[in-house]
MARLO-899548 format. One record per residue (C-alpha): residue number from 1; residue in three letters; chain; x, y, z. Coordinates in Angstrom, 2 decimals, always signed. Each point is the difference from the previous one (the first is absolute). Example, Ala and Ser with C-alpha at 12.3 -4.5 7.8 and 13.67 -1.06 7.14 Angstrom:
REM residues 2
+-----+------+-----+---------+---------+---------+
! seq ! type ! mol !      px !      py !      pz !
+-----+------+-----+---------+---------+---------+
!   1 !  Ala !   A !  +12.30 !   -4.50 !   +7.80 !
!   2 !  Ser !   A !   +1.37 !   +3.44 !   -0.66 !
+-----+------+-----+---------+---------+---------+
END
This chain:
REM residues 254
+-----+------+-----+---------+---------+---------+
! seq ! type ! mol !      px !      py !      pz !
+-----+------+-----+---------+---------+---------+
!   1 !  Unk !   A ! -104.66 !  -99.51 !  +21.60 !
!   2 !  Unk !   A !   +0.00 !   -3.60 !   +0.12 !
!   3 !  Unk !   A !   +1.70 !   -1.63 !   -2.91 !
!   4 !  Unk !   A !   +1.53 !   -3.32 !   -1.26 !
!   5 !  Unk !   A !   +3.95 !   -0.45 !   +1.36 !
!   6 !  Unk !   A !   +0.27 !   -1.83 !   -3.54 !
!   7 !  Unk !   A !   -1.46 !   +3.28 !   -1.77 !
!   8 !  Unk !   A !   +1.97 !   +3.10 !   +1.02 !
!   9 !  Unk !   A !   -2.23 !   +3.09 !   -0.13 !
!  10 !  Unk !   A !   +1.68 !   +2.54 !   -2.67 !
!  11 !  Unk !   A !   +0.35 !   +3.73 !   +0.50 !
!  12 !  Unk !   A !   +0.73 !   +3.30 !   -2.59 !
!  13 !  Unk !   A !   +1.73 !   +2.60 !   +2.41 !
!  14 !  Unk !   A !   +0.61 !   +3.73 !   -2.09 !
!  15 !  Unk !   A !   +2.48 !   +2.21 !   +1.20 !
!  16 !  Unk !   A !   +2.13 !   -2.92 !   +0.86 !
!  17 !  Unk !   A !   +3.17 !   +1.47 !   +0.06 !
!  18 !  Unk !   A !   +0.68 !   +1.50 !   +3.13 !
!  19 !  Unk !   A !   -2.13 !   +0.87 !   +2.83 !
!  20 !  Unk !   A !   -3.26 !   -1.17 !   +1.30 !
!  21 !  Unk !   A !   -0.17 !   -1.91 !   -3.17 !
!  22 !  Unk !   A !   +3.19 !   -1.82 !   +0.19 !
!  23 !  Unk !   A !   -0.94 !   -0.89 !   +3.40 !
!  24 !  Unk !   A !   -3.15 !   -1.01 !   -1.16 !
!  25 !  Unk !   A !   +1.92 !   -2.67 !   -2.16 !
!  26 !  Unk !   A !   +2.25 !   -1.15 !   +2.62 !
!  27 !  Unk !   A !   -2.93 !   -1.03 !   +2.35 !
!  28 !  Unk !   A !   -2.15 !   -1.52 !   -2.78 !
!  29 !  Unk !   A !   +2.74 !   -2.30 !   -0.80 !
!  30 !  Unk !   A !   +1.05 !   -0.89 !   +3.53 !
!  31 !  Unk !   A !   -3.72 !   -0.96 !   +0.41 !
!  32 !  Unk !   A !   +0.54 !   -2.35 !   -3.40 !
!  33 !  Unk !   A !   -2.22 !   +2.33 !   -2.47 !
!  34 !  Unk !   A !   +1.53 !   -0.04 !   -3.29 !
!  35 !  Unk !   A !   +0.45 !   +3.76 !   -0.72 !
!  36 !  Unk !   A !   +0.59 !   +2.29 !   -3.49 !
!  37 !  Unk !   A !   +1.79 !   +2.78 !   +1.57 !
!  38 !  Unk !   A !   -0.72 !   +3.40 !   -2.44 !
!  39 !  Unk !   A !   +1.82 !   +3.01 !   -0.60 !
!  40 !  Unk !   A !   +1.78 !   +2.29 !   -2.27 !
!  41 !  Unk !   A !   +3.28 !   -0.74 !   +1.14 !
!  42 !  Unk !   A !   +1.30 !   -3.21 !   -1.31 !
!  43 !  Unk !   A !   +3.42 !   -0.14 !   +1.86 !
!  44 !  Unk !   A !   -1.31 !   +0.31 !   +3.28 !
!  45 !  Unk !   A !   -2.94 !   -2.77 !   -1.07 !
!  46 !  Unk !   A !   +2.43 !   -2.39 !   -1.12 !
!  47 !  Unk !   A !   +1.91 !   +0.53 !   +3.81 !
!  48 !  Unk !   A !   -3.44 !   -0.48 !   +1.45 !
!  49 !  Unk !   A !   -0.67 !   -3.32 !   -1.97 !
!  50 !  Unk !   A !   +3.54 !   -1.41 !   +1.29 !
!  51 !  Unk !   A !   -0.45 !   +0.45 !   +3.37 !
!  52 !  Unk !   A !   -3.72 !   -1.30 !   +0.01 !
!  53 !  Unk !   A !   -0.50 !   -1.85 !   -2.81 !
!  54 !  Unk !   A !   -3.07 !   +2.07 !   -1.32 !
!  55 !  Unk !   A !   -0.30 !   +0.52 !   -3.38 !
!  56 !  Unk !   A !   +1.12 !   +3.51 !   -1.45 !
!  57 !  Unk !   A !   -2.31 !   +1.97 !   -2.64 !
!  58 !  Unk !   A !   +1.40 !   +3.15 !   -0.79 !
!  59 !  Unk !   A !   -3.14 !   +2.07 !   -0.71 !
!  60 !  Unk !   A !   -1.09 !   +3.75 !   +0.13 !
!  61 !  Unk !   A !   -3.65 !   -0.02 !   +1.17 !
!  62 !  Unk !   A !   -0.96 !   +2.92 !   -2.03 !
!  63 !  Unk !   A !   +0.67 !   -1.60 !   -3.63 !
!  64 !  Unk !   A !   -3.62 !   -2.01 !   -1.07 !
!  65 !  Unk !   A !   +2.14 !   -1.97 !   -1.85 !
!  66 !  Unk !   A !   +2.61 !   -1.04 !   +1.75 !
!  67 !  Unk !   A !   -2.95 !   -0.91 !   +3.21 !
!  68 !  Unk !   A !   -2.14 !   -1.69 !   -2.94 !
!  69 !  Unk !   A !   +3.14 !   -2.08 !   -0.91 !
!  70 !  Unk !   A !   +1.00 !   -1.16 !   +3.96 !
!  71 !  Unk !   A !   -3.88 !   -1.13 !   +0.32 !
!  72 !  Unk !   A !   +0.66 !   -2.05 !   -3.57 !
!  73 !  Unk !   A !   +3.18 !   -1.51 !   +1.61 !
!  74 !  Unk !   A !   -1.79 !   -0.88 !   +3.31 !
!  75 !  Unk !   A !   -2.50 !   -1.96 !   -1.69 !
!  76 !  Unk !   A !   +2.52 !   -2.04 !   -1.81 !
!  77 !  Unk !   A !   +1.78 !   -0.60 !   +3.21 !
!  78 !  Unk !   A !   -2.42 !   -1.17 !   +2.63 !
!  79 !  Unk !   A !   -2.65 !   +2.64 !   +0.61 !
!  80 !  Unk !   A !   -0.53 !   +2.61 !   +2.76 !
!  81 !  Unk !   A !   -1.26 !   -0.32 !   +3.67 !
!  82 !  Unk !   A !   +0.68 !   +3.58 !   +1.22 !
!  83 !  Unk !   A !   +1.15 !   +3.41 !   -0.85 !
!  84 !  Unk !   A !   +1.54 !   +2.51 !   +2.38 !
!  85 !  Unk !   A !   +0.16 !   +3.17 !   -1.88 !
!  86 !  Unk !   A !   +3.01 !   +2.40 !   +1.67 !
!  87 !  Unk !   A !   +1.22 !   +1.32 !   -2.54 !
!  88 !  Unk !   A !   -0.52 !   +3.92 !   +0.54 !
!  89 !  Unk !   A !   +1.50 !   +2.92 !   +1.53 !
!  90 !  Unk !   A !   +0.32 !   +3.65 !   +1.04 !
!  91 !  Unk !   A !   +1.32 !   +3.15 !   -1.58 !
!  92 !  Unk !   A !   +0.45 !   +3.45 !   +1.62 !
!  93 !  Unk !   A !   -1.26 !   +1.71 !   +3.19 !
!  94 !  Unk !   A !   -1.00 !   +3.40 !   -1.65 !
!  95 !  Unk !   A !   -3.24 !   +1.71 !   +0.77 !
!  96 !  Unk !   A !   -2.96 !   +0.00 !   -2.44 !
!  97 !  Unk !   A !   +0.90 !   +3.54 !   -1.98 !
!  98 !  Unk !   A !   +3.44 !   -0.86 !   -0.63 !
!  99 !  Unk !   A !   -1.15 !   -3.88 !   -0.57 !
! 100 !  Unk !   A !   +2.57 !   -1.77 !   -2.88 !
! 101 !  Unk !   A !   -2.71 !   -1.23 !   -2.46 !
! 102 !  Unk !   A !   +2.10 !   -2.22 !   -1.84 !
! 103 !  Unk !   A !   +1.19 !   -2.08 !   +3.66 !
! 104 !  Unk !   A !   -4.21 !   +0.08 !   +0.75 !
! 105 !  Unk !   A !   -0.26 !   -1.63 !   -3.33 !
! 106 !  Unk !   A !   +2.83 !   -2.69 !   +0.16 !
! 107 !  Unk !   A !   -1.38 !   -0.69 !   +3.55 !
! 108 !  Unk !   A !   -3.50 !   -0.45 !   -1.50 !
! 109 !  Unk !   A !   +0.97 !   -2.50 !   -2.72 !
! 110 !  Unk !   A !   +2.14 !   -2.00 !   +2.49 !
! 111 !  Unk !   A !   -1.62 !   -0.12 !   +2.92 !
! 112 !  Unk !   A !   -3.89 !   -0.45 !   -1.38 !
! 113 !  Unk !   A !   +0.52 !   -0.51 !   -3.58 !
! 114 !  Unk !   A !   +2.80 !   -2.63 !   +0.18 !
! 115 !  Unk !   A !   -1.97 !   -1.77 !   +2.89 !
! 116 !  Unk !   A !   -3.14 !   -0.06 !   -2.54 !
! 117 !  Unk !   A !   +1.81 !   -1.52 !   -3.02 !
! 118 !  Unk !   A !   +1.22 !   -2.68 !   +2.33 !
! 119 !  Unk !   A !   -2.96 !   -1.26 !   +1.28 !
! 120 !  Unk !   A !   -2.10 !   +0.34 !   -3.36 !
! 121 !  Unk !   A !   +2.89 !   -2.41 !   -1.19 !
! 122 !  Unk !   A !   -0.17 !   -2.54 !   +2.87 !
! 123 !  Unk !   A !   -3.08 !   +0.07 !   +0.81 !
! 124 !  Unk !   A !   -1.18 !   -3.19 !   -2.59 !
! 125 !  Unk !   A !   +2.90 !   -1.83 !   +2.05 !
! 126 !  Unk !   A !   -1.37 !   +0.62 !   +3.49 !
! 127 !  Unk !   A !   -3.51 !   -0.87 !   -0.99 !
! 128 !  Unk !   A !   +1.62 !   -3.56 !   -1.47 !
! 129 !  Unk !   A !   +1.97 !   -0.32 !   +3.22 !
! 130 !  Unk !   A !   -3.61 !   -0.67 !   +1.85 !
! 131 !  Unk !   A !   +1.53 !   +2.27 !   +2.60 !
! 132 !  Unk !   A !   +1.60 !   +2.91 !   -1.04 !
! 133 !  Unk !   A !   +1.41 !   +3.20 !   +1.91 !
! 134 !  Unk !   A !   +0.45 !   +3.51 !   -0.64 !
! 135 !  Unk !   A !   +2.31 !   +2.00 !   +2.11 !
! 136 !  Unk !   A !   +0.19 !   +3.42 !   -0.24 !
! 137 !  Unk !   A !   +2.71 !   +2.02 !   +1.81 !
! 138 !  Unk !   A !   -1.31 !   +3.14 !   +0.05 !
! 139 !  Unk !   A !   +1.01 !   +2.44 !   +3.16 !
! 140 !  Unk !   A !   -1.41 !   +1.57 !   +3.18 !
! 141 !  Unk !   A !   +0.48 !   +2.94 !   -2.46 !
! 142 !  Unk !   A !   -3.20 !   -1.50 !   -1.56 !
! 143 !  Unk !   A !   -2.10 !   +0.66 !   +3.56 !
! 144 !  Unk !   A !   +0.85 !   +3.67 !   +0.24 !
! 145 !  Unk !   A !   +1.49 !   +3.48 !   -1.32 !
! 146 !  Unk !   A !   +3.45 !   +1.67 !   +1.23 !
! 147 !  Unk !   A !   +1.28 !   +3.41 !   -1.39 !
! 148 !  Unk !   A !   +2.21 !   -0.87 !   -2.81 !
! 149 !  Unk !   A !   -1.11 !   -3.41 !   -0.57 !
! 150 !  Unk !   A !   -2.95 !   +1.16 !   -2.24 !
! 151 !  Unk !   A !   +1.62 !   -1.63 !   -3.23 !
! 152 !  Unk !   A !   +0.75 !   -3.39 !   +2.10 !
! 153 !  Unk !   A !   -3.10 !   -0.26 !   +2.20 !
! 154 !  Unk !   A !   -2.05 !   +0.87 !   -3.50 !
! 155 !  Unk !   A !   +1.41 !   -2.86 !   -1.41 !
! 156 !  Unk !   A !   -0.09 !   -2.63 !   +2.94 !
! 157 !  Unk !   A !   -3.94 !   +0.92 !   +0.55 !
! 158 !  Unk !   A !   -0.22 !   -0.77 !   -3.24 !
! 159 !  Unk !   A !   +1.65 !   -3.61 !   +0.00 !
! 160 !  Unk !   A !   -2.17 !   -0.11 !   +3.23 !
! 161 !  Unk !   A !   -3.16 !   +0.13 !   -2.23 !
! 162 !  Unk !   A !   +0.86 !   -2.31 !   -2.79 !
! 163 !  Unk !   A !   +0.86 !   -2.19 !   +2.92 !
! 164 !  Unk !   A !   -3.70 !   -0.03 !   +1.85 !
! 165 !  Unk !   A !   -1.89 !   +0.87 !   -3.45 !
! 166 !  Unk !   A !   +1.79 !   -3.28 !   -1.28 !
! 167 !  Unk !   A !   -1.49 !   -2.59 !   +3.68 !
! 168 !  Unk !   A !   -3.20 !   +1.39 !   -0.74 !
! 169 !  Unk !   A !   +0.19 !   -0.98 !   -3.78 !
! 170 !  Unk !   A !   +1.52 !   -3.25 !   +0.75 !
! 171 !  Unk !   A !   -2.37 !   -1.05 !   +3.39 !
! 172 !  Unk !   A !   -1.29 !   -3.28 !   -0.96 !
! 173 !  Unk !   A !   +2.89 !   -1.59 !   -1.61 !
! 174 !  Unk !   A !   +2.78 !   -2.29 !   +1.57 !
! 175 !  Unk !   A !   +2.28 !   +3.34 !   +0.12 !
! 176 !  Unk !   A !   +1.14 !   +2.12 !   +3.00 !
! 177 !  Unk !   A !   +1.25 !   +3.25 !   -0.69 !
! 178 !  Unk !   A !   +2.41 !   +1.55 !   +3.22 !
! 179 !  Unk !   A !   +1.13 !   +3.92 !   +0.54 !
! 180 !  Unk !   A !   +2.80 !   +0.01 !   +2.03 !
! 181 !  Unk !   A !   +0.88 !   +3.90 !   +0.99 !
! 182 !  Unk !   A !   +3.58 !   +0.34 !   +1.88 !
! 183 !  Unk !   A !   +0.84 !   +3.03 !   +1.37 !
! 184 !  Unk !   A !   +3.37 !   +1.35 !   +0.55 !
! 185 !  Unk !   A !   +3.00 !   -3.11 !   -1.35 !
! 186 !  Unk !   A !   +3.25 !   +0.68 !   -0.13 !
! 187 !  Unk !   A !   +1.49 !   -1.51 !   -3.26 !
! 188 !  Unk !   A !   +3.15 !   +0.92 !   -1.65 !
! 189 !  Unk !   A !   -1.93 !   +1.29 !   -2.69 !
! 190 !  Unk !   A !   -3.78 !   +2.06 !   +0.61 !
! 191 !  Unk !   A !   +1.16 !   +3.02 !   +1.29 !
! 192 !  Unk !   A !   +3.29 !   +0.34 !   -1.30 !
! 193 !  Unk !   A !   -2.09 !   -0.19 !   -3.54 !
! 194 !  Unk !   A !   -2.51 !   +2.24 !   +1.16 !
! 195 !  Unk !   A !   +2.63 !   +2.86 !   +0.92 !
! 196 !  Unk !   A !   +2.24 !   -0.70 !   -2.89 !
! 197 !  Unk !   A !   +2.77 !   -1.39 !   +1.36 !
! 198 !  Unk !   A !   +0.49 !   +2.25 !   +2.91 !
! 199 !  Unk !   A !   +1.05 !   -2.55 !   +2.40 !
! 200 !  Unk !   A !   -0.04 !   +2.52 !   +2.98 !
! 201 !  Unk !   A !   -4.01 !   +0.78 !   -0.63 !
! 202 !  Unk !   A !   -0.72 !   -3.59 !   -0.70 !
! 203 !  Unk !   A !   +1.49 !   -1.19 !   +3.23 !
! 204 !  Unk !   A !   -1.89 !   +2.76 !   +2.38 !
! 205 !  Unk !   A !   -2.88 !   -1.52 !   -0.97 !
! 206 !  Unk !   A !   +0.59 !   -2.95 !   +2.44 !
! 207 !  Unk !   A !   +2.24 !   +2.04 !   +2.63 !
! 208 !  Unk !   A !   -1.13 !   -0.42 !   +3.45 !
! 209 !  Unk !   A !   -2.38 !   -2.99 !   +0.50 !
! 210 !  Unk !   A !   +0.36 !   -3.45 !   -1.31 !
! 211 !  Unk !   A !   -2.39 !   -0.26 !   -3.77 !
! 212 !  Unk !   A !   -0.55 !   -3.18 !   -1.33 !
! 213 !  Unk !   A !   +2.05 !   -1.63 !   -2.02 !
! 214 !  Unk !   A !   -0.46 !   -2.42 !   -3.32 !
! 215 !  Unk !   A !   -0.46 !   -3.39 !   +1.81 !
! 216 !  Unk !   A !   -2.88 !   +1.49 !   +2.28 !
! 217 !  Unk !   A !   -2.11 !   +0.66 !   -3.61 !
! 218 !  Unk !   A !   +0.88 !   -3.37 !   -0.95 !
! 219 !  Unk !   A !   -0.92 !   -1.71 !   +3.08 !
! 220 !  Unk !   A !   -3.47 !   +1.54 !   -0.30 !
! 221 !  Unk !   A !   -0.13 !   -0.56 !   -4.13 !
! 222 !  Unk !   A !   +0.51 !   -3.70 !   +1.20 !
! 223 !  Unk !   A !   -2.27 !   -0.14 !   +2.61 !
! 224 !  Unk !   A !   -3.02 !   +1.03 !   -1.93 !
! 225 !  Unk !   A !   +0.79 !   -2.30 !   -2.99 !
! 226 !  Unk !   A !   +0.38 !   -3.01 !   +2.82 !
! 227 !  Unk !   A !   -3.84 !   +0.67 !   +1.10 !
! 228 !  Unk !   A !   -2.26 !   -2.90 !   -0.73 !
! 229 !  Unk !   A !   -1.77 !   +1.12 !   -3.43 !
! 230 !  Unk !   A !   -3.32 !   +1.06 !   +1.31 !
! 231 !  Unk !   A !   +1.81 !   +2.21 !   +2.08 !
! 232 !  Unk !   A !   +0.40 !   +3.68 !   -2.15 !
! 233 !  Unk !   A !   +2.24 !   +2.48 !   +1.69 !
! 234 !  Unk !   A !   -1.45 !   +2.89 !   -1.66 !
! 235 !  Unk !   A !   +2.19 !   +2.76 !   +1.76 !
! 236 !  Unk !   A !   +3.17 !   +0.10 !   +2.46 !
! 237 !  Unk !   A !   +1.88 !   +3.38 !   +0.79 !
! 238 !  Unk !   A !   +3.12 !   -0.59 !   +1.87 !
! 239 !  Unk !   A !   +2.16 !   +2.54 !   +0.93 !
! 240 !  Unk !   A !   +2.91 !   +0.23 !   +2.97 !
! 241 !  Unk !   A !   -1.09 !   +0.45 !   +3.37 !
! 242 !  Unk !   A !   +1.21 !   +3.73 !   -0.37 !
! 243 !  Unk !   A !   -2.11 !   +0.93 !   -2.99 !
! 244 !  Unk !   A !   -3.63 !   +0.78 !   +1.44 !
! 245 !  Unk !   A !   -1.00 !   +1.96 !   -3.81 !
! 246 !  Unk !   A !   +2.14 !   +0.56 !   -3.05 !
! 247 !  Unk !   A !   +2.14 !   +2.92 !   +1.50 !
! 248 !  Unk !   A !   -0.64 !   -0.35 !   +3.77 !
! 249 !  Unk !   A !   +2.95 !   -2.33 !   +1.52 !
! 250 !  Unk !   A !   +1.01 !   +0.06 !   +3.31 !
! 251 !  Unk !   A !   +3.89 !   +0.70 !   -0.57 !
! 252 !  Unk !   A !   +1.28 !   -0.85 !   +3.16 !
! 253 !  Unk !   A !   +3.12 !   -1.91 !   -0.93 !
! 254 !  Unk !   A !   -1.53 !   -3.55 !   +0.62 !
+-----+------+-----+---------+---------+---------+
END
């Protein structure tokens, strides 16, 4: 999108702590977008902030309060252009009748609920912007089932919705809202969180074929907030060459 050199375009990136998120950040700054990098962990924020020069806002996506209070703070401070909501996650790989309800739940207020409370909260900013933009990361685990992903592809269709329910409400306005579904990415963190800490099962998951990695989710984050503004990239699934469906990857050791 076509802006001002003199008027930097400013970003809100959740889940900015490691990751596709952190990555996010990195790119958004290198571009010259001023950028409010959000997450729960403040040490890692304030690392993030030193070597980019983003601002950090520790925040846990899930507390109204806390997201009410960041919107307050944004006004104050120079608005909003876009939001690229990553914060989310996966927990567990267990079938449906021996599902962990509690993990369903936690992924259910993080990955839909947290993304909702953010962009009720922002959403007066963007419309003041002129030409605001909603990213939503949800997951090519929002585009189809796999056994033991009930609990994480329930939750990703779900973001999926609130994503296209949300363009249809909006359609008309100066606002462009973006799904961007990755498919397998190997970060230090997604599947070591969804297995618990077993390093060994996390690291199978991308054993034999090259996945993505953080930068390639960036690169295409950027790429749809760089389109001219009557230009609405409603959808892009990108997943390795490998990956043809969610658990169908050529493992051929390249």
């Amino acid at each position: 999108m076509s802006t001002s050199s003199s008027t930097p375009r400013r970003a809100l990136v959740t889940g900015a702590s490691s990751g596709i998120g952190a990555a996010t950040v990195r790119r958004l700054r290198a571009e010259g977008w001023l950028v409010v990098a959000a997450a729960r962990r403040a040490d890692r924020l304030q690392a993030l902030a030193e070597e980019t020069g983003a601002e950090p806002y520790p925040l846990d996506i899930t507390d109204a309060v806390a997201v009410g209070d960041l919107a307050e703070h944004l006004a104050a401070t120079g608005g909003l252009d876009a939001v690229v909501n990553n914060a989310g996650g996966a927990l567990g790989l267990d079938p449906v009748e021996s599902a962990d309800v509690a993990g369903w739940r936690r992924m259910y207020e993080l990955n839909v609920l947290g993304t909702l409370e953010v962009i009720k909260a922002v959403l007066p900013l963007l419309r003041s912007s002129g030409a605001g933009d909603i990213v939503n990361i949800t997951s090519t685990a929002a585009h189809g089932a796999y056994e033991g992903g009930a609990g994480y592809t329930g939750v990703k269709h779900a973001e999926r919705m609130l994503t296209t329910t949300l363009r249809w409400e909006l359609v008309g306005e100066p606002l462009r809202v973006i799904e961007i579904s990755p498919g397998n990415v190997a970060t230090e963190e997604f599947s070591l969180v969804r297995f618990d800490g077993d390093a060994a099962r996390a690291a199978a998951v991308y054993e034999g074929y090259q996945p993505l990695v953080a930068d390639d989710i960036a690169d295409t984050i950027f790429w749809a907030l760089s389109r001219p503004a009557h230009v609405n990239i409603d959808l892009l699934i990108v997943r390795p060459r490998a990956q043809a469906h969610n658990t169908k990857i050529a493992r051929t050791g390249v």
